[in-house]
N, C-alpha and C positions, 0 to 999 in steps of 0.2 A: 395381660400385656407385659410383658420381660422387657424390664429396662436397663438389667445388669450390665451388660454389654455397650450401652448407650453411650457415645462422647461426643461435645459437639461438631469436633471434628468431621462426623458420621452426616451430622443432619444437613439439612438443604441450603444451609447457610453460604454465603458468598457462591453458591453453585447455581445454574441455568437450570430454570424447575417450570415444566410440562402445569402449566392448571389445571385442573382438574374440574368442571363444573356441575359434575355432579356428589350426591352425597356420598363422601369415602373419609370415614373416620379414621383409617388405618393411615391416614398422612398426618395424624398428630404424633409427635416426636418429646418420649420423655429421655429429661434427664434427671438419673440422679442427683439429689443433694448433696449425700454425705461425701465426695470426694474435694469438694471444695470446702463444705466444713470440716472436713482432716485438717484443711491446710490452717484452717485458723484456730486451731488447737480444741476444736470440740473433739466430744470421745465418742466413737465410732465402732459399733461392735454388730455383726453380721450386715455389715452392707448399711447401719443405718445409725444416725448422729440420736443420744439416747443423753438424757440429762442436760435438755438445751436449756440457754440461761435467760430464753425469752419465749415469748410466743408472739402472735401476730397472723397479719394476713397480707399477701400478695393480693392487689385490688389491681382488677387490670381493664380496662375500656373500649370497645370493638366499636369502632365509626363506620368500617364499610362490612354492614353486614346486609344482604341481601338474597328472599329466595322469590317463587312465584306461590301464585295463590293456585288453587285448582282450576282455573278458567287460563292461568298461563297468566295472569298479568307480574309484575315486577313489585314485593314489598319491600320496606328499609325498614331499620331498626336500629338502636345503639344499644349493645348488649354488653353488661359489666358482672365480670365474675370474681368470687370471691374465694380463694383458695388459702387454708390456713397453711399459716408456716412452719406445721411439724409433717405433713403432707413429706410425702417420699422424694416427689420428686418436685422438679418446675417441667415445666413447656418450652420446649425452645418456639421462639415468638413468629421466625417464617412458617415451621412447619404450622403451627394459633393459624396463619395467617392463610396460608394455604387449605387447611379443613375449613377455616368461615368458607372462603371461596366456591370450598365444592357444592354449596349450598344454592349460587347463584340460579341455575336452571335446574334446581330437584325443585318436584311441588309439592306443597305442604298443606294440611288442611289451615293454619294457623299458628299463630304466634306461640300458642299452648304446645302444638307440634313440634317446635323448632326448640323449645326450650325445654323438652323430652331428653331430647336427643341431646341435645346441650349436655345437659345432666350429667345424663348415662357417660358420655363420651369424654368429657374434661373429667370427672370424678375418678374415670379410669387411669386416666393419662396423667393427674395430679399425684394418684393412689390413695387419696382421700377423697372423700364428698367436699363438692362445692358448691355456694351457691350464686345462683345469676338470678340477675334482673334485665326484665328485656322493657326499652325506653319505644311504646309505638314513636310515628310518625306523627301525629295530631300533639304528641307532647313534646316535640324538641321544642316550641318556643319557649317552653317553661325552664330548662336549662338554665343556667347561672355558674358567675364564674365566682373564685373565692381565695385568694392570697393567702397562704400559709400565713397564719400567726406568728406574731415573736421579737424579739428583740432582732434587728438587722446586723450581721457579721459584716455583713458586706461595707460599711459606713466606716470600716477601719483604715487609715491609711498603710499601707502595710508594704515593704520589699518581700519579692520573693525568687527564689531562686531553684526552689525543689518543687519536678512535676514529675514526682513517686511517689508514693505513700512515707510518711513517719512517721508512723505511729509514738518512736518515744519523741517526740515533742511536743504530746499532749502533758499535762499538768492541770492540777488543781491543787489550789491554799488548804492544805489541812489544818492549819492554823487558825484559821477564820469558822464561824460558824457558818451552819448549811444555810442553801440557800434555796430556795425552788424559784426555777427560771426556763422560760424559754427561748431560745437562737434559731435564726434562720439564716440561712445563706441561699444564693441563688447561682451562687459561680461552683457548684459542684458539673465537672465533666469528666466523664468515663469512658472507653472505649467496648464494643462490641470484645467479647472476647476469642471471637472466628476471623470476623470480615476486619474489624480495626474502627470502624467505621462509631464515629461519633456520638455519644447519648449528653444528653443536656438537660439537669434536673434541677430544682430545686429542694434543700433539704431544712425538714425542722427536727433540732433535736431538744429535749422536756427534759429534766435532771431536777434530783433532791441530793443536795449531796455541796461537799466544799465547793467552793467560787471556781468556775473551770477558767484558766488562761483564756482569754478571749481570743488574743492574737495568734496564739500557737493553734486554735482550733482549728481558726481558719485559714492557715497557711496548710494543715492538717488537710481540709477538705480541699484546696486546690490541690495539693499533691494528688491527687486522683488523676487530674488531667492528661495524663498518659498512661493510665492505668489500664489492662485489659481483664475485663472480666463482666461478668451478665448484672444487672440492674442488684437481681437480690442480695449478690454476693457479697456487692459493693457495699451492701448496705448492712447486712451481717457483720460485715469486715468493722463497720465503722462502730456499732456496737461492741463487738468486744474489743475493740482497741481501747473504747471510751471508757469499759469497765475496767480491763486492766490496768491503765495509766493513771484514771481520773479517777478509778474506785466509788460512782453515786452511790447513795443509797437506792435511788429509784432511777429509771433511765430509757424514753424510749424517741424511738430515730423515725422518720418516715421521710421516705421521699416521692415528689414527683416528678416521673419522666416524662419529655416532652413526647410526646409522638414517634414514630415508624411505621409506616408498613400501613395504617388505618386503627395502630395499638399503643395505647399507652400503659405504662405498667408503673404501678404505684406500692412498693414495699411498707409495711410498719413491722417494726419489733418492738420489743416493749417488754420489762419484767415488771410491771402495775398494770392494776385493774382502772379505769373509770365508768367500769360497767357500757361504753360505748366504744366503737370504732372511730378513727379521724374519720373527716369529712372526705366524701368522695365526689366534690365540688370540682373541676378542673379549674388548670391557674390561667392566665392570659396568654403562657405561651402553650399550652396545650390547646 
């Protein structure tokens, strides 16, 4: 699949899109990474960001997913795939949302079936192996919901007057000894980087390293609110800004987006191990 070319300009975004209902993998739409990690100073050599300063996974959740059985009856599923963050590309999220789709009237022997295909299909369009989990039906009551962790930013009294990014008004005490802490915020808002149109996440960020400004972070994270650009980028961005300015020792970012489309996309970077993944619990507003 040649994604060189890909911008999402190109993809089915804000445009009037034909459904499709049966199985057509060829309507999943990659994009490159590395042109938006040029922009944030990662080094970029044949088409691909080389000596990144994190790893992680883009963790993303499929609510309407649906095909038929061999008899034609109607199954559901909630399907969550796991795509890491040195992967070549992302997925733009209509065209995610368009291939579930074509699934609706293909029949399939089975859940084992669907998640074949799965596989094969996002693995390609990722440019890395991913992996999913498919949630039957008999187990959505077992689902639970789960609050990011952390000290709350949001509890600050704070003016603000900048909804850009600025990065240099992050800070941290190098005077002070390290600290290991966690922050959360819930007022991160970002824009669609095609349509405009609105993303509403919660963010936690984990750090070993001098005492970071608290207030400048979070005026830091509201500055996004008129920002355009795709969930992961956002969240890239927010990492090496936090490395540059803040300098941790340790340091990693995740956030959760609220919903679209029947998808939520949930970013982690991270330069530490804890030998586990966050939780891929959803929040209240997901």
């Amino acid at each position: 699949m040649s994604t060189s070319n890909n911008s999402p300009e190109q993809s089915q975004l804000g445009k009037t899109s034909a459904y499709q209902t049966q199985y057509d993998p060829s309507l999943i739409f990659p994009i490159p990474r590395a042109e938006k990690r040029a922009e944030i100073g990662l080094k970029i050599v044949d088409g691909k960001a080389i000596n990144l300063p994190f790893f992680g996974m883009d963790l993303w959740n499929a609510y309407e997913v649906s095909w038929l059985n061999m008899r034609g009856k109607p199954q559901v599923a909630i399907v969550s795939v796991f795509a890491p963050a040195d992967s070549p590309n992302i997925v733009e999220s209509k065209s995610f949302k368009l291939y579930l789709n074509s699934f609706n009237q293909t029949k399939l022997a089975g859940a084992e079936a669907l998640l074949s295909l799965l596989q094969t299909d996002l693995s390609n369009g990722f440019g890395a192996p991913v992996q999913i989990t498919i949630t039957p039906q008999e187990h959505f009551g077992k689902a639970a919901f789960r609050e990011l962790d952390g000290l709350l930013l949001d509890r600050l009294d704070i003016e603000v007057d900048q909804y850009s990014p600025m990065p240099t008004i992050l800070s941290a005490d190098h005077s002070q000894s390290a600290v290991e802490e966690t922050l959360v915020s819930h007022l991160l808002k970002s824009n669609c980087l095609v349509t405009g149109q609105p993303d509403w996440a919660s963010v936690q960020i984990t750090y070993v390293g001098a005492p970071i400004d608290q207030e400048a972070l979070l005026r830091y994270l509201i500055g996004f609110r008129n920002h355009n650009e795709f969930h992961e980028q956002c969240v890239e961005r927010i990492f090496c800004d936090l490395m540059q300015y803040c300098r941790p020792q340790k340091l990693s970012v995740y956030a959760r987006y609220t919903r679209r489309g029947g998808l939520d996309i949930n970013p982690w970077r991270t330069n530490f191990s804890t030998g586990k993944m966050p939780s891929n619990l959803r929040s209240a507003r997901q």
